[in-house]
C-alpha positions, 0 to 999 in steps of 0.5 A: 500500500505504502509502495502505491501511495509513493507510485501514485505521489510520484506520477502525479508530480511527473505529469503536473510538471511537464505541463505547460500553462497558458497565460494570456499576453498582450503585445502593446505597441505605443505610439508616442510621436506625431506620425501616423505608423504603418507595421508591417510584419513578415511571418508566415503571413504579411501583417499590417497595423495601422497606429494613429499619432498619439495612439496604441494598438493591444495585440491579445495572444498567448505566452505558454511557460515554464517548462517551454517558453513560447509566445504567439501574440499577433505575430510567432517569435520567427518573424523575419522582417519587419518595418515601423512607416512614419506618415508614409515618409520615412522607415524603420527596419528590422531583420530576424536574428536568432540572438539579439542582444536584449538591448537592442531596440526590435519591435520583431523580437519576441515580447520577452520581459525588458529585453529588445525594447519591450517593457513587462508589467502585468494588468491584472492576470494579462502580461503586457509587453509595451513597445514604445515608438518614439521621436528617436525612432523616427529619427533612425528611420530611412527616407522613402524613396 
């Protein structure tokens, strides 16, 4: 009896720790300048978002952890290309790499805690990683053409 008990015990633990959890996430992207902003977003589809000046765009989806840790919210963690379009004018472009450093800036990278300019906070039960496009931005962007 003892034997089962410590079977049963060890089976329960084995299979509660390898599943994962779903938490659900926002990606928040802020627009904090005086430009109208175009993303598009190269994936497995092409994705287009429009942001108004001053103005925020929620995109729900879902994070799964531990003991994986995956992110689907509006676009999967392998995007390979995207662009931030000022008012049609100017462009900012990102490129899929496999290691970023977390300091640099990509709006592309996955929402992954203060890391690739995105910043965590939680809103209730909700994750929300916030990405805020800024004057800086705009002025790293390439003209048009």
């Amino acid at each position: 009896m003892k034997r089962l008990i410590i079977l049963l015990a060890s089976s329960i633990l084995l299979f509660s720790c390898d599943k994962s959890s779903e938490i659900e996430t926002i990606r928040r992207i802020i627009n904090m300048t005086e430009y109208s902003l175009e993303i598009k977003i190269l994936s497995e589809d092409t994705l287009f978002y429009a942001i108004a000046p001053w103005g925020s765009l929620d995109i729900k989806g879902v994070c799964y952890g531990p003991p994986d840790r995956f992110c689907n919210v509006g676009w999967r963690e392998t995007a390979e290309y995207g662009e931030i379009i000022f008012n049609a004018n100017y462009k900012q472009i990102f490129e899929y790499f496999p290691y970023p450093d977390c300091s640099d800036k990509s709006i592309i990278q996955p929402p992954d805690g203060n890391c690739y300019g995105y910043n965590f906070e939680k809103e209730e039960d909700i994750f929300v990683h916030s990405y805020q496009v800024t004057y800086e931005d705009y002025r790293n962007a390439e003209l048009i053409e």
